[in-house]
C-alpha positions as CSV (number, residue, x, y, z in Angstrom):
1,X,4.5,26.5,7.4
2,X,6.8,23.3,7.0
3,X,6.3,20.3,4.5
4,X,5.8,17.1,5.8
5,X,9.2,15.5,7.2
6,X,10.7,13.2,4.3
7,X,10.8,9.4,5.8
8,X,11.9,7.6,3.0
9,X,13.6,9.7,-0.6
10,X,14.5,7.1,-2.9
11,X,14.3,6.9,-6.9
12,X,10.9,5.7,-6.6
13,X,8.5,7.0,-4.3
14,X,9.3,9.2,-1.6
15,X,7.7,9.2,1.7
16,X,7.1,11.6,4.1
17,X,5.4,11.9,7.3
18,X,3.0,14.5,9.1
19,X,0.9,15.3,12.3
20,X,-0.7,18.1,13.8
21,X,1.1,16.8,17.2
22,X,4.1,18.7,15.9
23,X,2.1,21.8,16.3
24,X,0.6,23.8,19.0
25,X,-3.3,23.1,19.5
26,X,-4.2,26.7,18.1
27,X,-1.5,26.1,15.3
28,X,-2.9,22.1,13.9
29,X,-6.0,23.8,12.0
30,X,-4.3,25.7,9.8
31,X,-1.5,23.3,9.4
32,X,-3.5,20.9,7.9
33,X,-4.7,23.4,5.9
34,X,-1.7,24.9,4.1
35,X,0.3,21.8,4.2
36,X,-2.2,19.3,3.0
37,X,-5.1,21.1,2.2
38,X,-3.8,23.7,0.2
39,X,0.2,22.2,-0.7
40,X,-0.8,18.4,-1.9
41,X,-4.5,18.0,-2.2
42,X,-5.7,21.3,-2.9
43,X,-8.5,21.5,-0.9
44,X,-9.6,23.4,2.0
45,X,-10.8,21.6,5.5
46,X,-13.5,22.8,7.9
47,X,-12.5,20.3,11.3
48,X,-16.2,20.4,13.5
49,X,-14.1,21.1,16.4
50,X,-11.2,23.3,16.0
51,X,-10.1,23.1,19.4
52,X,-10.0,19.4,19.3
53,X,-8.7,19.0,15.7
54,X,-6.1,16.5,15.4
55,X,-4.8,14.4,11.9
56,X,-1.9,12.3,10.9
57,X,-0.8,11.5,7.6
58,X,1.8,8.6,5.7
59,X,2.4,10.0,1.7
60,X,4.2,8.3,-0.6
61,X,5.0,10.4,-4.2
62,X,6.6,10.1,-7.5
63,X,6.2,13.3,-10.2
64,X,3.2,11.8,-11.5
65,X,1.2,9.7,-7.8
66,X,0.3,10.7,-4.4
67,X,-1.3,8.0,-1.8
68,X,-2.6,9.8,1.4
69,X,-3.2,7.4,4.1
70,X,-4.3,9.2,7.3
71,X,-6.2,9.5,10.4
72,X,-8.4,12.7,10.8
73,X,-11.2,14.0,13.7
74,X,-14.6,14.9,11.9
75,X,-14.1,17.5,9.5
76,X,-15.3,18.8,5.9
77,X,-13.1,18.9,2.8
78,X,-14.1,20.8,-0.2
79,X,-12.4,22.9,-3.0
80,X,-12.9,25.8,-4.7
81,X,-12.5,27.2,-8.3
82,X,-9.6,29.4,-6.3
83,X,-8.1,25.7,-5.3
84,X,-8.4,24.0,-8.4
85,X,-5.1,23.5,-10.4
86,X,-5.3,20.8,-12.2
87,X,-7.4,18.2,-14.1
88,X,-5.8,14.8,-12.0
89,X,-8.5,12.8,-10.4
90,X,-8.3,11.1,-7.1
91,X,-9.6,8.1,-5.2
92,X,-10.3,7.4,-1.9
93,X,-12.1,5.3,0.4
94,X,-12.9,5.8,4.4
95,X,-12.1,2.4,6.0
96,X,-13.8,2.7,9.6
97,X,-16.6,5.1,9.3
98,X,-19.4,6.0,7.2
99,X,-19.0,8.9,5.2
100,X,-20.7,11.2,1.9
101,X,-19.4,13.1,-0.8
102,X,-21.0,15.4,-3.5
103,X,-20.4,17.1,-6.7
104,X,-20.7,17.3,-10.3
105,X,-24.5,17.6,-8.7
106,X,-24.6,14.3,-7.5
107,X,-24.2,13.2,-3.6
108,X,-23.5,9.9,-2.3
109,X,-23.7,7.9,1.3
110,X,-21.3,5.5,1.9
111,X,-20.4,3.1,4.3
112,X,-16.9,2.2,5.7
113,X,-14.6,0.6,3.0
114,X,-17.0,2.0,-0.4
115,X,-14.4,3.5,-2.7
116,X,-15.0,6.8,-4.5
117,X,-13.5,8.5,-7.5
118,X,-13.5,12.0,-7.7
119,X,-12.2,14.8,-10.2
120,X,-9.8,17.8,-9.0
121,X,-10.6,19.7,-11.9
122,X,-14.3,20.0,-10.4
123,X,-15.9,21.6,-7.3
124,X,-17.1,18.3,-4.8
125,X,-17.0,17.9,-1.1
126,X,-16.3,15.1,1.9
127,X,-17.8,15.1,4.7
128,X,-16.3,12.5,7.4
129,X,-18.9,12.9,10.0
130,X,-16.7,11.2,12.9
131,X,-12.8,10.4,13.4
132,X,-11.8,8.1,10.9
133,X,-9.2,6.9,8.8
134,X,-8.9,6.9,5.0
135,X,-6.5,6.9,2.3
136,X,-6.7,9.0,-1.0
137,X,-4.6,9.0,-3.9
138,X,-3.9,11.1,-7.1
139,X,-2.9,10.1,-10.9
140,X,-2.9,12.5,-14.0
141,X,-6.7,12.1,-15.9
142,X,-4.5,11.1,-18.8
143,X,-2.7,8.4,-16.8
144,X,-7.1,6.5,-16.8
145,X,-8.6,8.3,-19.7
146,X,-7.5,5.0,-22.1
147,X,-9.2,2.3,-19.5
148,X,-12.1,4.2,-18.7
149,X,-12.8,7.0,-21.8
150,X,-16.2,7.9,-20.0
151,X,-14.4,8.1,-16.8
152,X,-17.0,11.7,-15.9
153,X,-19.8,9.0,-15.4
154,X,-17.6,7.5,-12.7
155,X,-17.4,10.5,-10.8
156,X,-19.2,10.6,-7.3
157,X,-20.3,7.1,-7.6
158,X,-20.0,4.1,-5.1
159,X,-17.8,1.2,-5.4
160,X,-18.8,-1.2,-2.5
161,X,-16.7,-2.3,0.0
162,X,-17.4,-6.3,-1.2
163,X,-15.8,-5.1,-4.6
164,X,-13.1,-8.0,-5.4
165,X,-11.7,-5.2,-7.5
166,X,-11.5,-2.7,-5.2
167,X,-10.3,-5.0,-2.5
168,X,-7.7,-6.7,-4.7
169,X,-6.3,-2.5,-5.1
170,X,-6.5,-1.7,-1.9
171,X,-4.3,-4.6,-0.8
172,X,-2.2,-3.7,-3.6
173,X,-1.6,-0.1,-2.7
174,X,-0.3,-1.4,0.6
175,X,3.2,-1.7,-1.1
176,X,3.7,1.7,-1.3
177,X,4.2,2.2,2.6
178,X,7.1,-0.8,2.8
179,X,10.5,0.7,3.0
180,X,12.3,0.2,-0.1
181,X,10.0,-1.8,-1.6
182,X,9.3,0.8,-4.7
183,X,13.0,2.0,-5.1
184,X,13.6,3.2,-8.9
185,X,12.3,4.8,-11.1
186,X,11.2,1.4,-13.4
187,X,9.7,0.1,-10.2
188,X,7.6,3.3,-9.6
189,X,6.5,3.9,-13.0
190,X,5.3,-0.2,-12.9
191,X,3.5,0.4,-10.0
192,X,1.5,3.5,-10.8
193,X,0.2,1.3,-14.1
194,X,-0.8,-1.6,-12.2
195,X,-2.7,0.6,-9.6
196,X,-4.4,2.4,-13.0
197,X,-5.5,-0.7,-14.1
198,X,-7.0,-1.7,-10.9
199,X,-8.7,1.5,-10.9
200,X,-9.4,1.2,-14.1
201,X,-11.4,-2.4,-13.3
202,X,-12.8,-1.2,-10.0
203,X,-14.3,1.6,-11.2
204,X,-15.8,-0.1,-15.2
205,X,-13.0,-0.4,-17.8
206,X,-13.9,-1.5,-21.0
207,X,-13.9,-5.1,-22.2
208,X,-10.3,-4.7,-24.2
209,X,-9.0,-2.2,-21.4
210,X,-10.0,-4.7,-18.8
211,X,-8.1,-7.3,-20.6
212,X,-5.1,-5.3,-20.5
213,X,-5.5,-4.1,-17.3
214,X,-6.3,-7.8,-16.3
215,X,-2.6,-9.5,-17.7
216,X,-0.8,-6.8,-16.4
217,X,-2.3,-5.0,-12.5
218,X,-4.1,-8.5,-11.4
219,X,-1.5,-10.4,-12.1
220,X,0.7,-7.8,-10.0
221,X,-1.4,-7.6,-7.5
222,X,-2.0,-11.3,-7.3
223,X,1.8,-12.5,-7.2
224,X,2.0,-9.6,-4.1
225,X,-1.0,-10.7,-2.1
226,X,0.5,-14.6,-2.3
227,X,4.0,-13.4,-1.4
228,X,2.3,-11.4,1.7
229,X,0.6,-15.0,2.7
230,X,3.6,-17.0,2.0
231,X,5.7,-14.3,4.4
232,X,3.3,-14.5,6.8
233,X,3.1,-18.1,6.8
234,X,6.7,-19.1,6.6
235,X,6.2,-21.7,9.9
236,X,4.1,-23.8,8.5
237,X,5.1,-26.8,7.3
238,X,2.1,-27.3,5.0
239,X,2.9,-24.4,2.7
240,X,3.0,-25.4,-0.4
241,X,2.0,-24.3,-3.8
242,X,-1.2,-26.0,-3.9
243,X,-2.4,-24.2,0.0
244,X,-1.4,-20.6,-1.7
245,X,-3.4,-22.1,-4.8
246,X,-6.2,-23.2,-2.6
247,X,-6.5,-19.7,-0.4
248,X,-6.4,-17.7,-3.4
249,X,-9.2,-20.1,-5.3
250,X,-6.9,-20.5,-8.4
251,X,-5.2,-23.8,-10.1
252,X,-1.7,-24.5,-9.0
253,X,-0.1,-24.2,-12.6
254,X,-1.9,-20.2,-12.5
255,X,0.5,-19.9,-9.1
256,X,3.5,-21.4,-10.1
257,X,3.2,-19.1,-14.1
258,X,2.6,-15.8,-11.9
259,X,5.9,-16.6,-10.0
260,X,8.0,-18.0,-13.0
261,X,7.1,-15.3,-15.0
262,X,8.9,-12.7,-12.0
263,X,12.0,-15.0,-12.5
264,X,11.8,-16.8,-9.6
265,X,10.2,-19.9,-9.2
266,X,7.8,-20.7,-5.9
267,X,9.8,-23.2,-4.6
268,X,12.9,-20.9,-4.6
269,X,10.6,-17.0,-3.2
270,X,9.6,-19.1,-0.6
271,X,13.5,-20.7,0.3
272,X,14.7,-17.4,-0.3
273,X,12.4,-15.7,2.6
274,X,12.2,-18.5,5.3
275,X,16.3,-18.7,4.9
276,X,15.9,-14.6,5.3
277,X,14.1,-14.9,8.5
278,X,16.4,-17.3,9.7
279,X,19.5,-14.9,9.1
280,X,17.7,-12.1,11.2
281,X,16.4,-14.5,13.9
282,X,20.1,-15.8,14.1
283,X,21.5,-12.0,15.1
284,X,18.6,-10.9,17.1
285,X,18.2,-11.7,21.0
286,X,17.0,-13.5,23.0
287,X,19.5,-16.2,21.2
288,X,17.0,-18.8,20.3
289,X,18.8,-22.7,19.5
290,X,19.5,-23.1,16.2
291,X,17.2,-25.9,15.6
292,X,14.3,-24.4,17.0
293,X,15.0,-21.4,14.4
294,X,15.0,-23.9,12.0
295,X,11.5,-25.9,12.6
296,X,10.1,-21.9,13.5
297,X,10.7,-21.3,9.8
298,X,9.1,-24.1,8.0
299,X,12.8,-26.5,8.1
300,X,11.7,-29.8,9.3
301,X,15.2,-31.5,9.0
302,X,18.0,-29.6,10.8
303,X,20.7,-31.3,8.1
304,X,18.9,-29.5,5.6
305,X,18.3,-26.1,7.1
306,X,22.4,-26.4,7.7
307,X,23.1,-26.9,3.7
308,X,20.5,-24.3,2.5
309,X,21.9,-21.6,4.5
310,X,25.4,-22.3,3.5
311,X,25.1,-22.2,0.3
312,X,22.6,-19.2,0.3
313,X,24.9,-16.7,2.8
314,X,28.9,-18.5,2.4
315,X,28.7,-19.9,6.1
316,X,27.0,-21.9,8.9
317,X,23.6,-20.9,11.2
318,X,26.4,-21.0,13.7
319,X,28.7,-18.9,11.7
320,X,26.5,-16.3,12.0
321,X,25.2,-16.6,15.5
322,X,28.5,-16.2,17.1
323,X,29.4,-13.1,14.8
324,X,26.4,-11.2,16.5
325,X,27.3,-12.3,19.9
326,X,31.0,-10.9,19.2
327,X,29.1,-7.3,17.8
328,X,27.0,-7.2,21.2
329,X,30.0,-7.5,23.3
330,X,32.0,-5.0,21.6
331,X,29.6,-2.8,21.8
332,X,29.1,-2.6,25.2
């Protein structure tokens, strides 16, 4: 049986790729099985149709964190005291179906986006009762055990959906799929503690734990969720401090802290990407003018857009534009 196909190996996290299309129908069962179900998760899967089974997985890992993101048909998934190697505990949440889980005798209905933490050192089940989509990942009980010391009470117990806590993670583990974005070590181990003390807050930390958790994973995860809106938003003239302020409901002086405090201010993250966009919009076809490049990404004064860029890249918009004209003639 093969591994899933490494993606992405960095120093950080390393991501791989899987689907049971790379098998023969007869063959995807047991696939999923031994690779995932017995190789990274430990658990065993029972698919309601075998003959229509069908799953695709995205995993991203480091020595001590594993995020599943995948797409399954309806199936159970359950371990055994034969499957159980470890004490890590995992959470997960289905994001388009309802779902239910059980153990540690309790059982649980959820609804599409609840969360749910669950120990691997403990005999539980999932049951997705449709095709859905999901994502799961893994930490080391020790990695938790400070935030949350009576984290056993948290097992098999619903986090809603409308949980700013559990939203605020879920947006935050979204990082971990970007290519390069998590690249050393330092980054990696950073990003496993913020998304411990998100954890940690979604699923009841204790006042000091949730104070530390609360100047170190929010404020991560708040400073990514406004660079993802400012990236998103790079064509509008009216961004501005105080509209990133005003769609995340804090003060301007809380914006422009988180971003001094990553060493750049907002003024110059948001320079930085439109004059990024620029540069690849410049050497992509179709050729779009110049100028129109410039009011696309937020430049209203072409003068300006010309000086920025030259003193960000060492040349002109034009410099640029006709060096990827002269690479797409030679290479045809």
């Amino acid at each position: 049986m093969t591994d899933p196909s490494p993606e992405t190996s960095t120093c950080g996290l390393q991501v791989s790729r899987f689907s049971t299309a790379s098998f023969r129908p007869h063959e995807r069962v047991d696939a999923w099985r031994e690779v995932f179900g017995r190789a990274l998760l430990r658990i065993d899967i029972a698919p309601r149709s075998a003959e229509n089974f069908h799953a695709n997985a995205v995993v991203s890992s480091s020595s001590s964190f594993g995020l599943l993101h995948a797409s399954t048909s309806a199936a159970k998934q359950s371990n055994s005291r034969s499957l159980i190697a470890s004490d890590d505990i995992c959470f997960g949440s289905v994001t388009t179906s309802r779902w239910d889980a059980s153990q540690l005798g309790r059982s649980v209905d959820l609804r599409p986006g609840d969360g749910l933490l669950m120990s691997n050192g403990d005999i539980g089940a999932l049951t997705f009762p449709s095709e859905c989509r999901y994502f799961v990942f893994c930490i080391p009980r020790a990695a938790i055990a400070p935030l949350v010391p009576d984290i056993s009470a948290a097992f098999a117990r619903q986090v809603p959906a409308a949980s700013p806590e559990l939203r605020m993670l879920v947006r935050y583990l979204e990082l971990a799929r970007g290519e390069h974005v998590i690249s050393t070590p330092a980054l990696a181990a950073a990003y496993v503690t913020h998304v411990c003390d998100l954890l940690a807050l979604a699923v009841g930390a204790t006042r000091d734990a949730a104070e530390l958790a609360t100047s170190r994973g929010v404020y991560a995860a708040r400073l990514q969720a406004m660079k993802e809106d400012i990236e998103k938003n790079l064509n509008r003239h009216d961004l501005s401090v105080r509209s990133i302020a005003r769609q995340h409901r804090v003060s301007v002086r809380y914006v422009q802290m988180l971003f001094e405090e990553s060493g750049r201010t907002f003024t110059q993250f948001v320079m930085e990407q439109r004059l990024a966009a620029a540069y690849a919009a410049l050497t992509a076809p179709p050729h779009i003018p110049i100028n129109t490049i410039a009011y696309d990404h937020g430049f209203g004064d072409l003068s300006y857009f010309n000086r920025a860029f030259h003193r960000r890249y060492g040349c002109t918009p034009g410099d640029v534009r006709k060096a990827a004209q002269l690479g797409a003639g030679s290479s045809r």
